[in-house]
C-alpha positions as CSV (number, residue, x, y, z in Angstrom):
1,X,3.1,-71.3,189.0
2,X,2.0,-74.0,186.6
3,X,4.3,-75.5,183.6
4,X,3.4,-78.4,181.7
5,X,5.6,-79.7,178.6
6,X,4.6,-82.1,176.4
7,X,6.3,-85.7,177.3
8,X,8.1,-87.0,174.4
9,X,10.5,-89.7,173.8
10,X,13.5,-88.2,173.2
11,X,13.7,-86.3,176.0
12,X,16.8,-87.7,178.5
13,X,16.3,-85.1,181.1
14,X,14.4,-82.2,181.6
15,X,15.3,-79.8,185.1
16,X,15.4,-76.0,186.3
17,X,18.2,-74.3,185.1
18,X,21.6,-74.9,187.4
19,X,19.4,-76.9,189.6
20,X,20.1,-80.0,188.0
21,X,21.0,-82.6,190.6
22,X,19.3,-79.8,193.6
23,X,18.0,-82.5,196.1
24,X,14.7,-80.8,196.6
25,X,11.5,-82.6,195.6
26,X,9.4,-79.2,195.4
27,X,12.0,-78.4,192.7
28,X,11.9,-81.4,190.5
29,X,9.9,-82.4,187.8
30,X,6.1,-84.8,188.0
31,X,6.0,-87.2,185.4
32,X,2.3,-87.9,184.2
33,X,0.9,-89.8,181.1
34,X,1.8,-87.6,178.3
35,X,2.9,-84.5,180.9
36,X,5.8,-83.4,182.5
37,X,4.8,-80.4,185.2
38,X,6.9,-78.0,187.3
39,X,5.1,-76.7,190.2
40,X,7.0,-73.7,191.8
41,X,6.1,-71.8,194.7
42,X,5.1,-67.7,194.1
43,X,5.3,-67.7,198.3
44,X,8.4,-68.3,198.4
45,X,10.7,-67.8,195.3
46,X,14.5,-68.5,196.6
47,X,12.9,-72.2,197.1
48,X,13.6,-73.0,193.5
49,X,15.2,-70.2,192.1
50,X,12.7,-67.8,191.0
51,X,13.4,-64.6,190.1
52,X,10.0,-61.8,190.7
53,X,10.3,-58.2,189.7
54,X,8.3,-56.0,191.1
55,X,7.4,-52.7,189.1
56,X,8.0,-49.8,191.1
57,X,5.5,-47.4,189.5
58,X,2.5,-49.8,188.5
59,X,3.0,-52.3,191.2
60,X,2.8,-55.1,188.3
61,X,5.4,-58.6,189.7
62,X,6.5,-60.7,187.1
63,X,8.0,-64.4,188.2
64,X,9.9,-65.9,185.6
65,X,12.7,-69.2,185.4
66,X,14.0,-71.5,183.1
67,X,13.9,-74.6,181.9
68,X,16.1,-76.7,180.5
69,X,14.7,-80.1,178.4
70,X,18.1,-82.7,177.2
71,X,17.4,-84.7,174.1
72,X,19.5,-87.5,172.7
73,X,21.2,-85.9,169.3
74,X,22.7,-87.2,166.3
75,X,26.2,-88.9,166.5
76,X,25.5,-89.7,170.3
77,X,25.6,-85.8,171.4
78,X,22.8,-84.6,173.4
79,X,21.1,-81.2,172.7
80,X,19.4,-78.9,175.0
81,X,17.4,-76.4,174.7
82,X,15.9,-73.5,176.8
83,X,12.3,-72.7,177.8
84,X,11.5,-69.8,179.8
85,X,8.6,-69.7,181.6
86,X,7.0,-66.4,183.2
87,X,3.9,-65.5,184.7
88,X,2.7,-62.1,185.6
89,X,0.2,-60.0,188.0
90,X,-1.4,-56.7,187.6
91,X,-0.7,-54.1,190.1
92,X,-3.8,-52.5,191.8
93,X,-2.1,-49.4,193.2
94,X,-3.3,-46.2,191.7
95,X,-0.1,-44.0,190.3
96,X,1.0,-40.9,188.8
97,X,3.2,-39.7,185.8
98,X,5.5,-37.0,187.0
99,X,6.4,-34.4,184.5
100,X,10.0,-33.6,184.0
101,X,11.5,-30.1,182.6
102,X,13.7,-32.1,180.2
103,X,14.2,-29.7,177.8
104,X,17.3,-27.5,177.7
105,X,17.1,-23.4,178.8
106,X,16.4,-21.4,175.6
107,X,14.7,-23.7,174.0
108,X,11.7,-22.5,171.3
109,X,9.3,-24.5,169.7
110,X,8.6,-23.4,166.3
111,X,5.5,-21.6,165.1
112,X,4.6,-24.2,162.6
113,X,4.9,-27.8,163.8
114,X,4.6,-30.7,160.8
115,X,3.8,-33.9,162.6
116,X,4.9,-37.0,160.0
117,X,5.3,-39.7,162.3
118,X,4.2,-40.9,166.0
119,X,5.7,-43.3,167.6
120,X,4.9,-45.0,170.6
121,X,7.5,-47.3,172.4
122,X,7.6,-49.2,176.0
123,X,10.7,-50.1,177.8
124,X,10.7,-53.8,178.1
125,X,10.8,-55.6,181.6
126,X,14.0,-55.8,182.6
127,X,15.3,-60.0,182.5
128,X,18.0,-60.2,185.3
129,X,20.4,-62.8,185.2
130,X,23.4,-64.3,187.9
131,X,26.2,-66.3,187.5
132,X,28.8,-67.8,189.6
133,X,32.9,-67.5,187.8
134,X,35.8,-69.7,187.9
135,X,38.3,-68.5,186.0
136,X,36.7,-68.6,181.9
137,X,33.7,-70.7,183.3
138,X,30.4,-70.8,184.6
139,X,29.9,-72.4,188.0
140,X,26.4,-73.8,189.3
141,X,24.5,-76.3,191.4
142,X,26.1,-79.0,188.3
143,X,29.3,-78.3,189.3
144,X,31.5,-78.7,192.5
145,X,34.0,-76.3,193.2
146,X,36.8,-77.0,196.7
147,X,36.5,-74.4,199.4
148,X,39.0,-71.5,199.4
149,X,38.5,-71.5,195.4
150,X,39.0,-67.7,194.0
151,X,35.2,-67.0,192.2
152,X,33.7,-64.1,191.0
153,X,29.7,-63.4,191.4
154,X,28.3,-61.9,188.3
155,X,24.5,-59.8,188.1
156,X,23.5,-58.0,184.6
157,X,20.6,-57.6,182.6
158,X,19.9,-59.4,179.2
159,X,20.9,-57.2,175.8
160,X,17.6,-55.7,175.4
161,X,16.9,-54.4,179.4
162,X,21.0,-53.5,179.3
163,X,21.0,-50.0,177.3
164,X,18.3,-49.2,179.2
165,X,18.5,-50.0,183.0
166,X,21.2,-50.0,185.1
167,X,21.9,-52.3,188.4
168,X,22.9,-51.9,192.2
169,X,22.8,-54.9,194.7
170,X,21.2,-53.3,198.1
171,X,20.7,-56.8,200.3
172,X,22.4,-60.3,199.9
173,X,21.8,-63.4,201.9
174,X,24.1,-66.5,201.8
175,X,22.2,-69.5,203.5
176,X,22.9,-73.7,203.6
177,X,19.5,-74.3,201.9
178,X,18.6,-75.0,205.4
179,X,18.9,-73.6,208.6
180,X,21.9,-71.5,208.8
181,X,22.4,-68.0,207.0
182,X,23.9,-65.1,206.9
183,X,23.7,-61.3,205.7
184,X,26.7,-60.5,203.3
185,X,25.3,-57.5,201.7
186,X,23.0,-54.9,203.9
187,X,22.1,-51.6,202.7
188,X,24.3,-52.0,199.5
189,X,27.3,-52.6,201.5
190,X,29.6,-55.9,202.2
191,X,29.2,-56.5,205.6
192,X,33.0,-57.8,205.7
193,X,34.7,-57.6,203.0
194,X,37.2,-60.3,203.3
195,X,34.3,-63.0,203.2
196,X,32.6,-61.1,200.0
197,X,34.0,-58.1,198.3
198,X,32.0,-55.2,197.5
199,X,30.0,-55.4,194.1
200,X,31.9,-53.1,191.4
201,X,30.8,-51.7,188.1
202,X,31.9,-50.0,184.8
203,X,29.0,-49.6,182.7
204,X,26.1,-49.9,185.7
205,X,24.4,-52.4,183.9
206,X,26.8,-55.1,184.9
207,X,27.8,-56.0,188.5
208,X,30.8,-57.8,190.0
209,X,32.0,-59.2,193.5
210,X,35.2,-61.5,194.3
211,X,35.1,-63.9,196.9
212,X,36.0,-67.6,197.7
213,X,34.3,-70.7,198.1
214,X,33.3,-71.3,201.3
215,X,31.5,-74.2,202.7
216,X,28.5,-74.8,205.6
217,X,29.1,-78.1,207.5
218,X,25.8,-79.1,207.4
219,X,25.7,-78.7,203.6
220,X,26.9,-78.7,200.7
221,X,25.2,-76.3,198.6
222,X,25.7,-72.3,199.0
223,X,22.6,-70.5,198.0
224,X,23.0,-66.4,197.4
225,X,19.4,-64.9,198.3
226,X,19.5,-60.8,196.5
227,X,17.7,-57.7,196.3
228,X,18.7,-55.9,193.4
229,X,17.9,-52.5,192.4
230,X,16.7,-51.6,188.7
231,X,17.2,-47.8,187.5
232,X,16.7,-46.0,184.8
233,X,20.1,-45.2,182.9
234,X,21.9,-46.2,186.0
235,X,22.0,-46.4,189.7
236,X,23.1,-43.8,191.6
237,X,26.8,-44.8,193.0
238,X,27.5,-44.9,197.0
239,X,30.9,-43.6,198.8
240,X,32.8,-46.3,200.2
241,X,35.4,-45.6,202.9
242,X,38.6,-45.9,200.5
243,X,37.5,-43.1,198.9
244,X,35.9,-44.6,195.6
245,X,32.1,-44.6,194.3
246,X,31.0,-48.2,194.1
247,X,27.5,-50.3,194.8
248,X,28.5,-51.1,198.0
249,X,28.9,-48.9,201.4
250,X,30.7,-49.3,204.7
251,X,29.3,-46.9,206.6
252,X,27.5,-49.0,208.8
253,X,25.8,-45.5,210.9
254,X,23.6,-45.3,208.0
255,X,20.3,-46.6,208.5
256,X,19.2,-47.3,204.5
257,X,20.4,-46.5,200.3
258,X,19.1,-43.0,200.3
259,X,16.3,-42.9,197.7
260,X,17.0,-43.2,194.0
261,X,14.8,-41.1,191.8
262,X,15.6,-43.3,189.0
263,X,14.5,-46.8,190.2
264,X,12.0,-48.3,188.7
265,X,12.0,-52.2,189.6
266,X,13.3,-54.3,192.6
267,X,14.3,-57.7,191.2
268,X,14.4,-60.4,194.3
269,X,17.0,-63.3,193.0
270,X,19.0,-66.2,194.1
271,X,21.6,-68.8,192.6
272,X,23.2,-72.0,193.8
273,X,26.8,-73.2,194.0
274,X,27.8,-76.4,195.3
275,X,30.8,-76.6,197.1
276,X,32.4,-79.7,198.4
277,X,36.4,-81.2,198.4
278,X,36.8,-83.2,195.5
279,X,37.8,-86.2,197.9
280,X,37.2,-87.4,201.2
281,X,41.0,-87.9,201.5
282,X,41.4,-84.1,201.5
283,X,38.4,-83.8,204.0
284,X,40.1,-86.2,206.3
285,X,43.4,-84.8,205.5
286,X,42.0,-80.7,207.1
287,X,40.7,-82.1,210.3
288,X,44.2,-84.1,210.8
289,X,46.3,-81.2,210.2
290,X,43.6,-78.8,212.3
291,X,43.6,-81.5,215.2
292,X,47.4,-81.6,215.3
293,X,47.8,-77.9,215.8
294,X,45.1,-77.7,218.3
295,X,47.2,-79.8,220.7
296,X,50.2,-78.2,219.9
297,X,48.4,-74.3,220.8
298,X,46.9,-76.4,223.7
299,X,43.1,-74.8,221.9
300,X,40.3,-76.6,220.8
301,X,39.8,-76.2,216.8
302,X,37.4,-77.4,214.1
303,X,38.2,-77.8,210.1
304,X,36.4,-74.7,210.2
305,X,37.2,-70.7,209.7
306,X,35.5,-68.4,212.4
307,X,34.3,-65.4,209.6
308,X,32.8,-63.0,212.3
309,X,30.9,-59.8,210.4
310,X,31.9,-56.5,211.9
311,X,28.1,-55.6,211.3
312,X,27.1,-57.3,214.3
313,X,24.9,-59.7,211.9
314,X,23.3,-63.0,213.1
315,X,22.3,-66.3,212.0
316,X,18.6,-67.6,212.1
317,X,19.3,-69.6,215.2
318,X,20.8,-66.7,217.3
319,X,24.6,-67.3,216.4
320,X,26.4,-64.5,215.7
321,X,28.7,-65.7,213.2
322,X,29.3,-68.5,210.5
323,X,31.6,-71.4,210.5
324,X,32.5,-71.8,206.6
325,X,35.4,-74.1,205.6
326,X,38.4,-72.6,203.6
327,X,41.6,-74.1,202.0
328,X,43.1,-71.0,204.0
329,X,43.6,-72.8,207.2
330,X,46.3,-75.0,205.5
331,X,47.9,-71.8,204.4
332,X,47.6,-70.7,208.4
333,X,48.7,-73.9,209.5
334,X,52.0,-73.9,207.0
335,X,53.1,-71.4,208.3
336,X,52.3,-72.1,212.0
337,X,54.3,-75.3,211.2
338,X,57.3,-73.8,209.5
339,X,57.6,-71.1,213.1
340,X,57.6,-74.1,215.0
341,X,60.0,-75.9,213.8
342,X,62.1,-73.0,213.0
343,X,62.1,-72.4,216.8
344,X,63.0,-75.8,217.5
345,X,65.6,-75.6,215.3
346,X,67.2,-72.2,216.9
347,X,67.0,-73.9,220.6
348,X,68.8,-77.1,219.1
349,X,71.7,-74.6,217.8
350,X,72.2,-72.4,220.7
351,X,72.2,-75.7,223.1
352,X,75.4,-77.0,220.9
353,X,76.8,-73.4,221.2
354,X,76.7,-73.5,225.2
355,X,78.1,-77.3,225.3
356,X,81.0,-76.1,223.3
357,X,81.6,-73.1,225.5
358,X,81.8,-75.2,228.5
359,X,83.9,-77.9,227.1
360,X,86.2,-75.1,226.0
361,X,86.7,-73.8,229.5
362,X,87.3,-76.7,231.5
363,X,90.0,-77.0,228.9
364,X,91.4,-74.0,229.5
365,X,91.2,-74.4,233.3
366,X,93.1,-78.0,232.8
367,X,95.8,-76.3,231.0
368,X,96.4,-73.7,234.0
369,X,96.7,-76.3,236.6
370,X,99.4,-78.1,234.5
């Protein structure tokens, strides 16, 4: 997919949305004469954040993203405004219109039937959208947020798709941008729940998961690859094992979402966070306190958090688990600290307690002889 915008002077900066200082060339504007062009990729879409919907019934995909073009404002403020771009394709599969007994028991149509109006309507492509939450604000690939930060993932439609449609999240992917990646959501189901929580709704048409920031080495951006399930009204809710009907499953017997009559999109979409510690101090400061416990547990230790899935899922490269730093390994290692030294402390008293002892025997004994 092609976008050209006309080059003015006023423009300051011009990028993909939340992919403003995202290192890949393939994702970054060409600067020609009296162009500026975006080339993206319909092969593979998580490249540069392309979202493609692909109508269920018809078979028609529709790719769309946005752009976002800076311009120096009055008073020295900049202003930005949005373009978004989409493209579509016609499906070629043949299909068929089911009809429904929709009507209630009983019912009669009357005899004589006056026909004043027609009206012919047609439910608009649903227009996903994903955000990233710390506390009241918006995290993306702009911002940096410190492993081990409490966030909450956000998925809902736009205000025309939402009275309409309703969401469920059946696969999620978390990956470096690279090599390494892992499966966090399988079969609409958090594949451990203490990395990423199940996604929760109240409405169906708006989707949300806690987690915290966790960090690859190798990188640091965190890039959330999803498959997300469009329905009519809203999507059918699964059983999870406490006992509650969510969008998300731990059952991990069951082979696939049993089929929802009602769906009538799948909506492949991604988003970037960029997470990093806000000093190389601090960076230097986790590997110094991980080191120090190693020797003292006589174990080898990284400045990293072993998250094994219970799923049995597995990197690209044949790993079986991830290594993703979290602040929580200070937590671990407070309290590690504090045992330690509490022990030290007990053997430091009962030592004085059995001096004592002695010293107040061989008194006694010297007194006896006298």
């Amino acid at each position: 997919m092609t976008v050209d915008i006309k080059k003015t002077d006023d423009i300051k900066s011009i990028y993909l949305n939340q992919m403003k200082f995202y290192p890949e060339l393939a994702c970054q504007p060409v600067f020609e004469k009296n162009l500026i062009q975006f080339k993206l990729s319909l092969q593979d879409v998580y490249k540069c954040g392309l979202t493609k919907v692909t109508n269920q019934g018809t078979g028609t995909i529709t790719y769309y993203h946005q752009i976002v073009i800076e311009k120096d404002g009055s008073n020295n403020f900049e202003h930005k405004s949005f373009v978004n771009v989409k493209c579509w394709f016609s499906g070629n599969k043949n299909h068929t219109v089911a009809k429904r007994n929709v009507l209630p028991a009983g019912f009669q149509e009357p005899e004589d039937l006056e026909i004043t109006t027609s009206l012919t309507e047609n439910a608009p492509v649903p227009m996903l959208k994903v955000g990233v939450r710390q506390g009241g604000s918006i995290v993306n690939g702009e911002l940096n947020v410190n492993p081990g930060t409490p966030l909450q993932m956000e998925i809902y439609l736009d205000k025309d798709s939402a009275p309409i449609y309703g969401l469920l999240v059946s696969y999620m992917q978390v990956t470096d941008t690279k090599a390494q990646e892992e499966t966090i959501i399988f079969n609409g189901c958090s594949v451990d729940p203490y990395l990423f929580e199940n996604f929760n709704t109240v409405d169906g048409d708006f989707l949300t998961a806690k987690f915290r920031a966790f960090k690859f080495p190798e990188s640091t951006y965190v890039q959330f690859k999803g498959t997300v399930n469009v329905c009519l009204d809203k999507c059918r809710g699964v059983d999870c094992s406490n006992g509650k009907v969510g969008f998300g499953r731990k059952r991990r017997e069951i082979s696939g979402i049993p089929p929802d009559p009602n769906k009538v999109f799948e909506v492949s979409m991604t988003t970037f966070i960029k997470v990093d510690y806000k000093s190389e101090m601090a960076r230097e400061k986790v590997k110094l306190e991980i080191d120090t416990t190693a020797d003292d547990r006589n174990q080898t230790n990284s400045n990293s958090l072993d998250a094994r899935p219970k799923g049995g899922a597995r990197n690209a490269d044949g790993t079986d688990h991830m290594r993703v730093d979290t602040e929580e390994i200070r937590e671990e290692l407070k309290y590690t600290l504090l045992e330690t030294n509490a022990a030290a402390g007990r053997a430091r008293v009962s030592l004085v307690a059995t001096v004592a002892l002695l010293l107040a025997a061989v008194a006694r004994a010297a007194i006896t002889d006298v």
